[in-house]
C-alpha positions as CSV (number, residue, x, y, z in Angstrom):
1,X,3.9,-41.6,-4.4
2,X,6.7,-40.4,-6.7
3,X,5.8,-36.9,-8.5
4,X,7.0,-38.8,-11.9
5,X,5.2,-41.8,-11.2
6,X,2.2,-39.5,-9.9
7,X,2.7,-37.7,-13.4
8,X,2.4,-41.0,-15.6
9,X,-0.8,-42.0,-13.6
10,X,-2.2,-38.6,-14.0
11,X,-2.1,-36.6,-17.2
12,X,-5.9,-36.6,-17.7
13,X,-6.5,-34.8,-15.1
14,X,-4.1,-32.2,-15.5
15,X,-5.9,-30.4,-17.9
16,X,-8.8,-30.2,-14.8
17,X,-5.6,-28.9,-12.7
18,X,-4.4,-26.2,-14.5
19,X,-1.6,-28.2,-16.0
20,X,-2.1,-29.3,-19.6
21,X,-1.0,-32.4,-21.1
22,X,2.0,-31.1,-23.0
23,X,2.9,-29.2,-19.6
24,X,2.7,-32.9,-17.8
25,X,4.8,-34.1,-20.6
26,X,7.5,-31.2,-19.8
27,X,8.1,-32.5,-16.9
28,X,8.7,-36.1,-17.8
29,X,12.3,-37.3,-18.7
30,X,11.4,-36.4,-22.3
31,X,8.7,-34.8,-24.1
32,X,5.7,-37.0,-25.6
33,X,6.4,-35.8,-29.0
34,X,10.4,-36.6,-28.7
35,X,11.4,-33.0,-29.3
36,X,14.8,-31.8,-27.2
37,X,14.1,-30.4,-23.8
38,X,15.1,-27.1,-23.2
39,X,18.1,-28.3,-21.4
40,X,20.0,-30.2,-24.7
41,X,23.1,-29.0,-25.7
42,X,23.0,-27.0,-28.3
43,X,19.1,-25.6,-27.6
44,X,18.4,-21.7,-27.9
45,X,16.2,-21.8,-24.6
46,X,18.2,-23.7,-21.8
47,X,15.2,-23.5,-18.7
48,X,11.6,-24.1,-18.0
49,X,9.7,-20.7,-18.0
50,X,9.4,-18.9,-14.6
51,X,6.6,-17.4,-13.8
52,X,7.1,-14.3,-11.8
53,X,5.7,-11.2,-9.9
54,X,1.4,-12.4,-11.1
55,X,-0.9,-10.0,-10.0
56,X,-4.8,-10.0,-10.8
57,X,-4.5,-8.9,-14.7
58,X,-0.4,-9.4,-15.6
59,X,2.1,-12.3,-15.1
60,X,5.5,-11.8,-16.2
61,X,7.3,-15.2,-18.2
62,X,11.0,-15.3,-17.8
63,X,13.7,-17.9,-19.1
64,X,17.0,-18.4,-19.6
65,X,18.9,-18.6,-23.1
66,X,22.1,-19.7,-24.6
67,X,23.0,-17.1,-27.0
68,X,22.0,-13.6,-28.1
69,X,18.3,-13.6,-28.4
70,X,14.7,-11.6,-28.8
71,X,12.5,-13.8,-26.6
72,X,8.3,-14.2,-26.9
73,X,5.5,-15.8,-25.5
74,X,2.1,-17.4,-27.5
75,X,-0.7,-17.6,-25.0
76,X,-4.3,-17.7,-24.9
77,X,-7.2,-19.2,-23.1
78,X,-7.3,-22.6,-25.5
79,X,-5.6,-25.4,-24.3
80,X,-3.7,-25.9,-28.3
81,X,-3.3,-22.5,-28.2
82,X,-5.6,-21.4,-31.2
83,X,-6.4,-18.5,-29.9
84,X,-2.8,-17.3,-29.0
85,X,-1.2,-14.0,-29.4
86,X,2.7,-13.2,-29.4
87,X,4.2,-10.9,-26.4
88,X,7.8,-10.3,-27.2
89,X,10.8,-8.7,-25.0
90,X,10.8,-5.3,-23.8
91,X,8.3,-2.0,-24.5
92,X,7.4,-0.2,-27.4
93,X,10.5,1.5,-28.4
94,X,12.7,-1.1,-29.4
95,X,12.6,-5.2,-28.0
96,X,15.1,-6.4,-25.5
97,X,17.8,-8.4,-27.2
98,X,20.1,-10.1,-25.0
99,X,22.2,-13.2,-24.2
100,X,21.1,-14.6,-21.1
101,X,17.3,-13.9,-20.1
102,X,14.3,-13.3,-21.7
103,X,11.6,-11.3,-19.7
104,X,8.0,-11.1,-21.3
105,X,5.5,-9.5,-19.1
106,X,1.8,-10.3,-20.2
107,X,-1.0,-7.5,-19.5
108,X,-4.6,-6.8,-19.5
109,X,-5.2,-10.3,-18.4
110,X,-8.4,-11.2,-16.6
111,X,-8.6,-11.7,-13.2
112,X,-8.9,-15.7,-11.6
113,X,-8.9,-16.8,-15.4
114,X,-6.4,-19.6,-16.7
115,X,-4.0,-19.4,-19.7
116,X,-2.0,-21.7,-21.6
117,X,1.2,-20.4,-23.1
118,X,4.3,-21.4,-24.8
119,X,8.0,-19.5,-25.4
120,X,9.9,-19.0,-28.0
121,X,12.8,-17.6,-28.8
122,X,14.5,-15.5,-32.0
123,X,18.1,-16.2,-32.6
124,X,19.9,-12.8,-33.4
125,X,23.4,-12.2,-35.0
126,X,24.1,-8.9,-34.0
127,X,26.7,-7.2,-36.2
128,X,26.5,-3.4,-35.2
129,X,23.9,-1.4,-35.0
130,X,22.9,-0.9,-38.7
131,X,23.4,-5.1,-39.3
132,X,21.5,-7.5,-37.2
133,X,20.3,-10.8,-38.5
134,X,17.5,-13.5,-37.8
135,X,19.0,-16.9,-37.6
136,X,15.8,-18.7,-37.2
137,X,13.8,-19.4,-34.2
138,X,13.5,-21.7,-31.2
139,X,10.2,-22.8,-29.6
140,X,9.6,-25.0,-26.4
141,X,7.4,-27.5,-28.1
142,X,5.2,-27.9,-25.1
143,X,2.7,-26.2,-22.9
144,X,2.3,-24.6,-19.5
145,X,-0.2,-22.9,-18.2
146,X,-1.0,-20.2,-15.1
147,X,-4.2,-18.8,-13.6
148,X,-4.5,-15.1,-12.5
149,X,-4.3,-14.2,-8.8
150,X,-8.5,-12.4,-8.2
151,X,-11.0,-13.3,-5.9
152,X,-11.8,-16.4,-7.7
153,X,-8.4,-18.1,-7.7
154,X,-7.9,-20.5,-4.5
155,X,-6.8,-19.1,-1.2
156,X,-3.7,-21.0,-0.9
157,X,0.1,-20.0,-0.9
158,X,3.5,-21.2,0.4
159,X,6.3,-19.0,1.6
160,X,10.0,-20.3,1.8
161,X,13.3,-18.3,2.8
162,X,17.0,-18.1,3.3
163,X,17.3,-20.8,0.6
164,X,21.0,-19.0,-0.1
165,X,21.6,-21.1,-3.2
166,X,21.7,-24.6,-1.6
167,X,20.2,-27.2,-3.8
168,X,19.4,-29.7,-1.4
169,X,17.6,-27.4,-0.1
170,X,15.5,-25.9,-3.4
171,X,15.4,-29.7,-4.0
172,X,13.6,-30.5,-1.2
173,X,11.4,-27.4,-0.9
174,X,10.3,-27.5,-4.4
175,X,9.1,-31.6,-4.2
176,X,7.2,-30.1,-1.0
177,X,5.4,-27.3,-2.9
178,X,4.4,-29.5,-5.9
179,X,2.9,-32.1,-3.5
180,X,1.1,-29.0,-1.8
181,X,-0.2,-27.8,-5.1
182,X,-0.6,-24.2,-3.9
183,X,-1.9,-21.1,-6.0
184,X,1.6,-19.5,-5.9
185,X,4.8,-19.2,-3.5
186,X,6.3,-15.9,-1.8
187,X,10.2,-16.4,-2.0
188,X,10.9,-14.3,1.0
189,X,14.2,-13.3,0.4
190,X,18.0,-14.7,0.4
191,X,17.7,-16.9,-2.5
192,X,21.2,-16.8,-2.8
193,X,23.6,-14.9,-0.9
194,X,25.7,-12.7,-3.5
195,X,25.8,-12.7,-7.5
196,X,28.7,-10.6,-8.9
197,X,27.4,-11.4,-12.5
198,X,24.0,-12.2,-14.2
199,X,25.5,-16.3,-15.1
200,X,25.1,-17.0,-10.9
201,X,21.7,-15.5,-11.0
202,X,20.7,-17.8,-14.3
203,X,21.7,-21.1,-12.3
204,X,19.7,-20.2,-9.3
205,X,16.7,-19.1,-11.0
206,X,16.5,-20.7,-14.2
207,X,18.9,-23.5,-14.2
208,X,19.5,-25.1,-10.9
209,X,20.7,-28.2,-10.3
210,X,17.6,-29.7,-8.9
211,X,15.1,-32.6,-9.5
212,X,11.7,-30.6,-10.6
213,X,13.4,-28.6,-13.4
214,X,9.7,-26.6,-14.3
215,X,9.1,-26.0,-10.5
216,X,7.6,-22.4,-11.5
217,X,5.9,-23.0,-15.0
218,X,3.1,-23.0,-13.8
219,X,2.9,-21.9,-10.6
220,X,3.7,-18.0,-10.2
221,X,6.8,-17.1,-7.5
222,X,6.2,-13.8,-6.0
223,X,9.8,-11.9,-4.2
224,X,9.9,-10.3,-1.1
225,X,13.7,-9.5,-1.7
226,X,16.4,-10.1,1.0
227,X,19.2,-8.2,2.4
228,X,21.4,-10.5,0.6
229,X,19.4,-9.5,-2.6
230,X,21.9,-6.4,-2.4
231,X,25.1,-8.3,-2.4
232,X,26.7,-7.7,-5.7
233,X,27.0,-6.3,-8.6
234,X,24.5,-8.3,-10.2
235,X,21.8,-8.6,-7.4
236,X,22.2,-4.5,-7.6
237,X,20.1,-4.9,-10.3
238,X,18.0,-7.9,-9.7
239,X,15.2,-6.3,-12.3
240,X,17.5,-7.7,-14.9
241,X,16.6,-11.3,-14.4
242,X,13.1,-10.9,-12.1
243,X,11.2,-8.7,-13.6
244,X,9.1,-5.3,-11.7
245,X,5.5,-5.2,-12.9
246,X,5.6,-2.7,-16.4
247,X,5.0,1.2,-15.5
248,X,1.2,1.1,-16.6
249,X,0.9,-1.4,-13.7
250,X,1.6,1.5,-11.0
251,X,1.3,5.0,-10.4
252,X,4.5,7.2,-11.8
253,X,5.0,7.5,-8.1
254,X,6.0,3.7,-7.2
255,X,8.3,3.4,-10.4
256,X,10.9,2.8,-8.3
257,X,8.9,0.0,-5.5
258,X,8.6,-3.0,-8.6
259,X,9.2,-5.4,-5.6
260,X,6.0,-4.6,-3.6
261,X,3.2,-6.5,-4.1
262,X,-0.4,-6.4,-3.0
263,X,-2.4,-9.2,-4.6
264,X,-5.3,-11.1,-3.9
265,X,-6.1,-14.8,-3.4
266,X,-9.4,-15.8,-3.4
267,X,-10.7,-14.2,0.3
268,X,-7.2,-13.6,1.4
269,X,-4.9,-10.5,0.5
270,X,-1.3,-11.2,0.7
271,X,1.3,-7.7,1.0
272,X,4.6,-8.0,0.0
273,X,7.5,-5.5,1.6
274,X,11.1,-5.4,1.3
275,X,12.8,-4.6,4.2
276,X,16.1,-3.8,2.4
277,X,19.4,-4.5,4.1
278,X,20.4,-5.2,7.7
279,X,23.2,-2.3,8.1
280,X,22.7,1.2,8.6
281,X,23.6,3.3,5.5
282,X,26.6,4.8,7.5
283,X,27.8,1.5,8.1
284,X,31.3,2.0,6.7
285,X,31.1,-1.4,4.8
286,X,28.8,-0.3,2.3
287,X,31.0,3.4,1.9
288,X,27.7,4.8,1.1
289,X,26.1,3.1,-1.2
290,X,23.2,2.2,-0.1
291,X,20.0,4.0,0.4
292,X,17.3,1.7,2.6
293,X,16.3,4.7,4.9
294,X,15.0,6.3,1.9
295,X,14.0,3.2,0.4
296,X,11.4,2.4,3.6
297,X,9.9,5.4,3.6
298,X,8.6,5.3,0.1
299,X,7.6,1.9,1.0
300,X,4.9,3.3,3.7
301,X,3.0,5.5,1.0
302,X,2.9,2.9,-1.1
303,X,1.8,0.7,2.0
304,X,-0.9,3.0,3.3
305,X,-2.8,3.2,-0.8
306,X,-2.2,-0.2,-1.1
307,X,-4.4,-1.3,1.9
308,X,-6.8,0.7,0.9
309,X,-7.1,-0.9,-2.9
310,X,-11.0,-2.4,-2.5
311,X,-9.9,-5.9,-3.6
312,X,-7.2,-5.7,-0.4
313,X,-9.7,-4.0,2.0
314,X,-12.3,-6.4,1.7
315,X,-10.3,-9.5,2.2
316,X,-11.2,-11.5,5.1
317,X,-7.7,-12.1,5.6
318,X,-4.4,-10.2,5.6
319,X,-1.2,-11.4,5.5
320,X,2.1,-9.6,4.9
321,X,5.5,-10.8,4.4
322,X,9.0,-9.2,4.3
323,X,12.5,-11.0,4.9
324,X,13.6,-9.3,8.3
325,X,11.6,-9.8,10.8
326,X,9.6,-6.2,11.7
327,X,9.2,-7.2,15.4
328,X,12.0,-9.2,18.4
329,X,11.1,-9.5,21.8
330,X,14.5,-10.4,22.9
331,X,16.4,-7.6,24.3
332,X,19.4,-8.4,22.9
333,X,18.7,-9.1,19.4
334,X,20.1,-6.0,17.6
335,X,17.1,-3.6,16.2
336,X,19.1,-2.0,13.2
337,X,19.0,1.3,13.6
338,X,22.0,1.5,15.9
339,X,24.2,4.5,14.4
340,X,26.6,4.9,12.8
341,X,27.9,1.5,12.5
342,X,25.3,-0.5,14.0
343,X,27.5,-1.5,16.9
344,X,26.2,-1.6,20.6
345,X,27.4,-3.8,23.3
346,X,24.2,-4.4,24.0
347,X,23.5,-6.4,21.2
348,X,24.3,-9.9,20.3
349,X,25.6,-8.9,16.4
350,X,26.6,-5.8,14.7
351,X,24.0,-6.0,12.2
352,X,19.7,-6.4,12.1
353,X,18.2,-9.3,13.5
354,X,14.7,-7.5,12.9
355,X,13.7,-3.6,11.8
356,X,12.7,-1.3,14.7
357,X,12.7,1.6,11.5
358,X,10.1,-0.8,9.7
359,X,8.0,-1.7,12.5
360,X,7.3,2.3,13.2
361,X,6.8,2.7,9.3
362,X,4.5,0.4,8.6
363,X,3.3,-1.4,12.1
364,X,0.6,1.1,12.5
365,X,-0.6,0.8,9.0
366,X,-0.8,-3.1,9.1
367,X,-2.7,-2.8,12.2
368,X,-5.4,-0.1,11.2
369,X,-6.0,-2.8,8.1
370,X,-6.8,-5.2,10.6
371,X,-3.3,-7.6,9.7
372,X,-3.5,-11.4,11.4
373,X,0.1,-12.5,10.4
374,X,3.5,-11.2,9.1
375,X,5.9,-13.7,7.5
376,X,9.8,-13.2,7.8
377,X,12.9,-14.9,8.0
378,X,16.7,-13.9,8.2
379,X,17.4,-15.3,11.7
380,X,17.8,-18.6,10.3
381,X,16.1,-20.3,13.4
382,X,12.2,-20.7,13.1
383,X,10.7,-18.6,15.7
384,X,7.1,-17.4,16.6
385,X,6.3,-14.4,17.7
386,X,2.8,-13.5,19.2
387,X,0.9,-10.0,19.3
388,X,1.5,-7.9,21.9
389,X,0.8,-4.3,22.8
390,X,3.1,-3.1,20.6
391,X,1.7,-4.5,17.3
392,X,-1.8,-6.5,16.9
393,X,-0.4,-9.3,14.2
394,X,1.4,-12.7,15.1
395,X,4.8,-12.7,13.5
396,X,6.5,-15.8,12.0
397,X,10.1,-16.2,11.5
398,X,11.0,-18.9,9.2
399,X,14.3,-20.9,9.3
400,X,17.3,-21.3,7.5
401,X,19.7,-23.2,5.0
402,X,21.1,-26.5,6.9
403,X,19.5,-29.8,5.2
404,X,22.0,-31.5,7.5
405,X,24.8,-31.9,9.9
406,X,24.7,-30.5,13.6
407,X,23.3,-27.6,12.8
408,X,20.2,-29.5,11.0
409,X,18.8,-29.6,14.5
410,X,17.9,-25.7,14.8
411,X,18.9,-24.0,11.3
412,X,16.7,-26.5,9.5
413,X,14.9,-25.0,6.4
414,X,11.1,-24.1,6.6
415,X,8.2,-24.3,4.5
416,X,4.9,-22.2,5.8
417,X,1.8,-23.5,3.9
418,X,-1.0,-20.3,4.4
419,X,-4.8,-21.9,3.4
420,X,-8.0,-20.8,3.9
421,X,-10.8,-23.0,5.1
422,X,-13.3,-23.8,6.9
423,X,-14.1,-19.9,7.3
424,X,-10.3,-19.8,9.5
425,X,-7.0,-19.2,7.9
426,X,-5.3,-22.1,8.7
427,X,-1.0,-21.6,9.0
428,X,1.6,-24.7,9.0
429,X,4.9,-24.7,9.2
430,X,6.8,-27.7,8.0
431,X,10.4,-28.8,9.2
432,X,12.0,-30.0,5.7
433,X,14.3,-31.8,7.2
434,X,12.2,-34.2,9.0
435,X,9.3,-33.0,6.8
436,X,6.8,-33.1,9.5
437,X,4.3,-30.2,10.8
438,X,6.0,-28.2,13.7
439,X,3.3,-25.6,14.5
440,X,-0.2,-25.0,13.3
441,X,-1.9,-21.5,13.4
442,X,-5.5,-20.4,13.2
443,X,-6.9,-17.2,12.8
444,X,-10.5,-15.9,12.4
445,X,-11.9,-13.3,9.6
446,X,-10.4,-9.5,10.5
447,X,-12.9,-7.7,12.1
């Protein structure tokens, strides 16, 4: 069935979904009560709200905007929102006022617990710094909602990858994933492949020019951040329009790691790394601006207290994703930490096609926790690597940007739908081209 027909059939039981009415209504042609979408000319707010980064007691809420701006967010546990409190922009010092995206990050939220919510913005003409003034505010007259990740929320999560800013391709995943109806989705790196200025990042993220225009209102995207999350000046500082959880959320420490995750879903734990970029730092290219040794080594500390967090331990299940693939058993496939330049003749490319420095940082770590299954991508070709003596978890490479054309036939796109039951994990991975099942995996509680 067509998700708008599915929609127009459906909106009583949203509410029992997660979804309430006003949110079923958002994703209609128009609104029920006639207001302007967020996407009319002339509108303060110009997107849906993203949900981003959720954890077990904090989501963040991020949209786009037209013109200089303070954003908020109204949520509570009531469906009309009687309950609601106001988040704004920012910290305690002063609130974030730009003119692009809002980021709202909501705290001390309860675990496996649903909330409704709704955004607003406050339209700001800034003079100078002793003259700013309030031009009235914007609100997106309906309502989403999200549930917290916890032990209680469903086991159930999709990863995609190596989307690299092709809308056919967000097109088709996205229809995939709301037919799915998992708990959240791990973007697992090379959403697009470089953003010079934060106007490319707002029409991947917020705006893109795709069917399902709410396709993370409310369901929560989680980033394991690609190499091609480094490429340019704007994707340098990614924060700016995906938000790192707030300090209080991590030890003084892990300031600097906002793009690791560790969350729980229901009896699976799911770890998110980042495996930073696929050059060496010598690599005359980058004329030293890069730091990713550095960068992976502070990622194993925070690794090693992160498996031990109770609500990760316990999990019958582990699962770990990162964008370049941690283990090759091809000879030939370039292990990126060839110096200086990553050049070898012995190698098919002069840059990674998986991390020997991040298997020997974290490997051990992921096996000691007892691991089943690491989820990567980058090699653009859907692969499937077993465990072997060298590491004790599968490894799943997924595939890459071609909807179609000659190279539809091995570079197709890939969606990898992670579920528990049944007492098993049970792994698919779907071709979205052809949009049939190519491999099922099924793995028993860790011992």
């Amino acid at each position: 069935m067509d998700r708008r027909d599915f929609l127009k059939t459906s909106a009583v039981a949203a509410v029992g979904l997660g979804l309430g009415l006003d949110a079923v209504a958002a994703d209609s042609q128009a609104p029920r009560d006639g207001s302007k979408s967020p996407s009319d000319g002339g509108s303060l707010i110009i997107s849906a709200p993203m949900l981003q980064n959720f954890a077990e007691t904090s989501v963040g809420v991020a949209f786009a905007v037209s013109a200089m701006a303070n954003g908020y967010v109204r949520y509570g546990r009531k469906p009309d929102l009687s309950d609601a409190v106001t988040v704004k922009c920012g910290g305690f010092r002063v609130t974030d006022m730009n003119d692009k995206v809002m980021l709202v990050r909501l705290t001390g939220l309860e675990p496996s617990t649903l909330y409704y919510y709704r955004i607003g913005a406050d339209r700001i003409n800034y003079v100078h710094g002793h003259k700013m003034l309030l031009e009235g505010s914007e609100e997106d007259k309906r309502i989403y909602s999200f549930k917290t990740a916890g032990v209680g929320t469903e086991a159930h999560f999709c990863v995609i990858n190596d989307t690299h800013n092709k809308m056919d391709v967000f097109d088709a995943l996205f229809r995939k994933i709301e037919r799915l109806g998992p708990s959240c989705v791990v973007w697992n790196g090379d959403m697009s492949s470089v953003a010079e200025d934060i106007g490319k990042q707002v029409s991947t993220f917020f705006t893109p020019d795709i069917s399902v225009k709410d396709y993370a209102s409310c369901r929560p995207y989680l980033l394991c951040p690609g190499n091609h999350e480094n490429r340019g000046l704007a994707n340098r500082h990614l924060e700016r329009v995906w938000m790192y959880r707030q300090p209080e959320e991590r030890s003084s420490r892990d300031w600097d790691l906002g793009r690791n995750f560790a969350v729980r879903l229901g009896d699976v734990a799911i770890i998110g790394l980042d495996t930073a970029e696929d050059k060496v730092d010598s690599n005359p290219i980058f004329c030293g601006l890069f730091n990713s040794e550095a960068y992976r080594e502070a990622q194993k500390t925070w690794l090693e207290d992160a498996l031990k967090r109770p609500e990760i331990s316990s999990a019958p299940f582990l699962v770990a994703c990162c964008h370049i693939p941690l283990y090759d058993s091809r000879p030939d496939q370039n292990p990126g930490d060839v110096y200086p330049n990553d050049t070898d003749p012995r190698y098919q490319t002069d840059y990674a096609h998986w991390q020997r420095s991040c298997l020997k940082l974290w490997g051990p770590l992921l096996d000691r926790a007892g691991c089943q299954l690491v989820i990567t991508g980058h090699q653009h070709k859907f692969r499937f690597e077993p465990s072997c003596f060298e590491h004790g978890w599968d490894e799943i490479i997924g595939g890459g940007p071609v909807m179609s054309g000659e190279k539809a036939d091995t570079d197709f796109p890939t969606l990898v739908d992670v579920k528990s039951q049944g007492g098993k994990l049970r792994v698919q991975v779907i071709n979205m081209v052809t949009g049939k099942k190519i491999a099922e995996y099924k793995y028993n509680p860790k011992r």
